[in-house]
C-alpha positions as semicolon CSV with decimal commas, in nm:
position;residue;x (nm);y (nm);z (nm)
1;X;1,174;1,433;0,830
2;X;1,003;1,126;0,744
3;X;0,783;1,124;0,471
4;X;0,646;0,879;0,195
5;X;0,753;0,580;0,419
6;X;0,583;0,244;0,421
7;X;0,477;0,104;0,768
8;X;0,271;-0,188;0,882
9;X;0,142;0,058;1,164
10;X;0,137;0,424;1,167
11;X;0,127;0,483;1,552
12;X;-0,063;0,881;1,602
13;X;-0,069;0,971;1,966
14;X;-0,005;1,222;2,270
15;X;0,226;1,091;2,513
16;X;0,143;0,746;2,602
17;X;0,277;0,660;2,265
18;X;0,545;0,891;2,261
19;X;0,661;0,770;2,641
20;X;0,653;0,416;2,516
21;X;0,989;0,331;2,503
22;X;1,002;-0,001;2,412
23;X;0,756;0,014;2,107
24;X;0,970;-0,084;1,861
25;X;1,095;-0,383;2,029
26;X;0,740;-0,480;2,149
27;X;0,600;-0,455;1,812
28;X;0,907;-0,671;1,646
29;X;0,879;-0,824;1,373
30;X;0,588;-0,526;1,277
31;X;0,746;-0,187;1,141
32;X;0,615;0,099;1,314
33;X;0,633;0,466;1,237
34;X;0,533;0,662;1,545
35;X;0,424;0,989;1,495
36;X;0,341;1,143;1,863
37;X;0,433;1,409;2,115
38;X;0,320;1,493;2,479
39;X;0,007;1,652;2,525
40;X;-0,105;1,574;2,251
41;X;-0,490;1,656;2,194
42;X;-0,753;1,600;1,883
43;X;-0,763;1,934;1,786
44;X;-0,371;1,949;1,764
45;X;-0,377;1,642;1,556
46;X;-0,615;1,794;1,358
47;X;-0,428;2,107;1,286
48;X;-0,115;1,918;1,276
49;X;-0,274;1,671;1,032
50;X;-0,048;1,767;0,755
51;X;0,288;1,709;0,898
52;X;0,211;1,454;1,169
53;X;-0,014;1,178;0,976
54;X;0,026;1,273;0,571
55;X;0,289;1,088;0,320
56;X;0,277;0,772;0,479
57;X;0,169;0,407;0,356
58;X;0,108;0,222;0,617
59;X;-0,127;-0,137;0,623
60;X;-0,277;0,002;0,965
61;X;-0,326;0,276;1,175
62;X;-0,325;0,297;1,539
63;X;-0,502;0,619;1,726
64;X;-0,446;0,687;2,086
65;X;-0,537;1,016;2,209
66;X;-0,637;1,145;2,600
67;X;-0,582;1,532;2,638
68;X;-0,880;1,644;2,526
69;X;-1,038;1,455;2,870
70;X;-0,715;1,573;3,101
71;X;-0,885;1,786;3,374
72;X;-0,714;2,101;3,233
73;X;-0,896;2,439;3,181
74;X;-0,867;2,365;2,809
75;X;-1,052;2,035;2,870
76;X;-1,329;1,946;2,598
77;X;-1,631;1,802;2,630
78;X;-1,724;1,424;2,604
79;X;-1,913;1,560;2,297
80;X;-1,704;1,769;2,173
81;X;-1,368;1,503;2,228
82;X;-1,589;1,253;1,995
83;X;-1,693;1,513;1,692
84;X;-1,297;1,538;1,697
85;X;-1,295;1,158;1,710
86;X;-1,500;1,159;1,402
87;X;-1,282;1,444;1,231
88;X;-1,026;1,271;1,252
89;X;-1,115;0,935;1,123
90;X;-1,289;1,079;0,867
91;X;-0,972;1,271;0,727
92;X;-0,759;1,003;0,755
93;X;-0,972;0,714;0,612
94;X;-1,027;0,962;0,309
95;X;-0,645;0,966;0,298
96;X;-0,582;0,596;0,367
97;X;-0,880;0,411;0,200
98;X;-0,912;0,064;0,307
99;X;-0,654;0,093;0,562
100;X;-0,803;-0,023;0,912
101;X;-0,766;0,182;1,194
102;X;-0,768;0,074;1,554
103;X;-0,895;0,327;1,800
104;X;-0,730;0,296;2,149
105;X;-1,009;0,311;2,415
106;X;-0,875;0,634;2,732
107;X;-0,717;0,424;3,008
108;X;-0,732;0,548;3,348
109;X;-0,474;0,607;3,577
110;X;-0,408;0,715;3,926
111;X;-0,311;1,083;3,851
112;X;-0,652;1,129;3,660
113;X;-0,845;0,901;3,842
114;X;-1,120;1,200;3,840
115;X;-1,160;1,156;3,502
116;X;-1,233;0,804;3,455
117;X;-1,646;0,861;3,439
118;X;-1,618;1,056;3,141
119;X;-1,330;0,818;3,014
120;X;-1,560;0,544;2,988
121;X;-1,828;0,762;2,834
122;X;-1,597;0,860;2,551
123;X;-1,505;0,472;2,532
124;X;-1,837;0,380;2,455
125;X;-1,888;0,650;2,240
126;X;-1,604;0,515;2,055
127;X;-1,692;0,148;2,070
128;X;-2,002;0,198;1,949
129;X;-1,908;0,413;1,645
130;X;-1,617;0,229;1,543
131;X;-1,894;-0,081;1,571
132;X;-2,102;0,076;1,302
133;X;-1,829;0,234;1,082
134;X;-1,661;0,007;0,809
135;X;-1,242;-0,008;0,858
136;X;-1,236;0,166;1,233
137;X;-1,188;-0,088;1,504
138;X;-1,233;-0,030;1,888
139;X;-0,961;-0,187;2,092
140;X;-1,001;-0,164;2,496
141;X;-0,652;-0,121;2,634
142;X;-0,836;-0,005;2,985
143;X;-1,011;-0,248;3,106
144;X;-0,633;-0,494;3,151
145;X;-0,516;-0,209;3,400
146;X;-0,732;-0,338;3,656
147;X;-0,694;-0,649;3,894
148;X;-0,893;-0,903;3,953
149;X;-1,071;-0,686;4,261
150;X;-1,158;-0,410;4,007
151;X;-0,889;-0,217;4,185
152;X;-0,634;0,058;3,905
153;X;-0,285;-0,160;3,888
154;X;-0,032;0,066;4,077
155;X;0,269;-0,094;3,965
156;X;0,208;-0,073;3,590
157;X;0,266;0,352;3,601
158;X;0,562;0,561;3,642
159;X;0,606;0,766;3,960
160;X;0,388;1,055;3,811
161;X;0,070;0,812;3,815
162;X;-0,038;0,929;3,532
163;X;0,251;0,753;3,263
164;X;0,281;0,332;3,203
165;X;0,560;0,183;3,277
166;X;0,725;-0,126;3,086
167;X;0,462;-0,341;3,342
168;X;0,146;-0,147;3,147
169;X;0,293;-0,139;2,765
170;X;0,363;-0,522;2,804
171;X;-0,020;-0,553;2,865
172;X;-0,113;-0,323;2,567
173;X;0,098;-0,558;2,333
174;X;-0,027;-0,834;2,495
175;X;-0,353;-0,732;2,373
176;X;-0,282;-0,517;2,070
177;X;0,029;-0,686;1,843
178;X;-0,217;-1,005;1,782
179;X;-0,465;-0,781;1,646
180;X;-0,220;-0,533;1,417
181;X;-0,029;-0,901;1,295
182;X;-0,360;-0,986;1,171
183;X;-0,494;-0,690;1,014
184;X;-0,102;-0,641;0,839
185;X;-0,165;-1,024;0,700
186;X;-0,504;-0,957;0,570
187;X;-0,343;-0,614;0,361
188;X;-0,033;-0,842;0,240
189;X;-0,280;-1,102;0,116
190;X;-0,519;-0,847;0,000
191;X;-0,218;-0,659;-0,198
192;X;-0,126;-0,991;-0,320
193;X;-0,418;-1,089;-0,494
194;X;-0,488;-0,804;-0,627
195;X;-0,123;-0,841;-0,823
């Protein structure tokens, strides 16, 4: 088990972290500790907390979580997806104090396509807290997955529609790595001067 291991990001997710096969290479030079499993929800990060995101010392965190909006029985509510939002952020930036954390905005896709009204509710939801919160950052990794017509990409997912394929992740590090290179910088400099 991995524990007390220093990162530059602590990936937490459901699937679409877990399923991204490449991450390690995509991230390069960045070290990464992922820490995510399929169907993955809030609440099971929540009651997981202690194994899945505890021990660690990373410089960032990255949060990407969907299956609380899946269009299951067990679905929450928009309302009830962000109070978990909040939970969550709140446990782990009283854990990891001055560490930033970069929320993943839902992305759609064409199995859940259904769900993509109350996707971008949540992302707003989450934009706009993360706006007015000190060390949470918003990052839209949705809004890349369309085409220029407003049109969901279809070659970017796996057969299952619902999954990204390499075509999809190399868009999310197109968008994210800048962003987590920067913020790691900022904590070496920051753990630098403070020396």
């Amino acid at each position: 088990m991995l524990k007390d291991t220093s990162c530059d990001v602590l990936f937490l997710g459901s699937s679409s972290i877990n399923l991204w096969d490449n991450i390690y290479r995509d991230m390069a030079p960045l070290k990464i500790l992922r820490r995510s499993y399929g169907g993955a929800a809030l609440r099971d990060m929540l009651y997981n907390y202690d194994v899945i995101a505890r021990g660690y010392h990373p410089r960032s965190i990255v949060i990407y979580v969907e299956n609380d909006l899946a269009s299951t029985p067990e679905d929450l509510t928009v309302g009830e997806t962000f109070d978990f939002f909040r939970l969550l952020t709140n446990r782990l930036q009283r854990d990891y104090p001055d560490i930033p954390i970069f929320i993943l905005s839902y992305k759609p896709s064409l199995a859940r396509k259904e769900m993509i009204p109350k996707h971008e509710i949540i992302n707003a939801l989450l934009q706009e807290y993360a706006s007015k919160r000190g060390g949470l950052t918003y990052i839209d990794v949705a809004s890349c997955l369309y085409d220029n017509n407003g049109k969901l990409r279809k070659d970017i997912f796996k057969q299952d529609g619902l999954h990204m394929n390499q075509n999809g992740y190399d868009l999310w590090t197109a968008i994210l790595k800048p962003k987590l290179q920067e913020a790691v910088q900022q904590s070496k400099e920051t753990q630098d001067s403070n020396r």
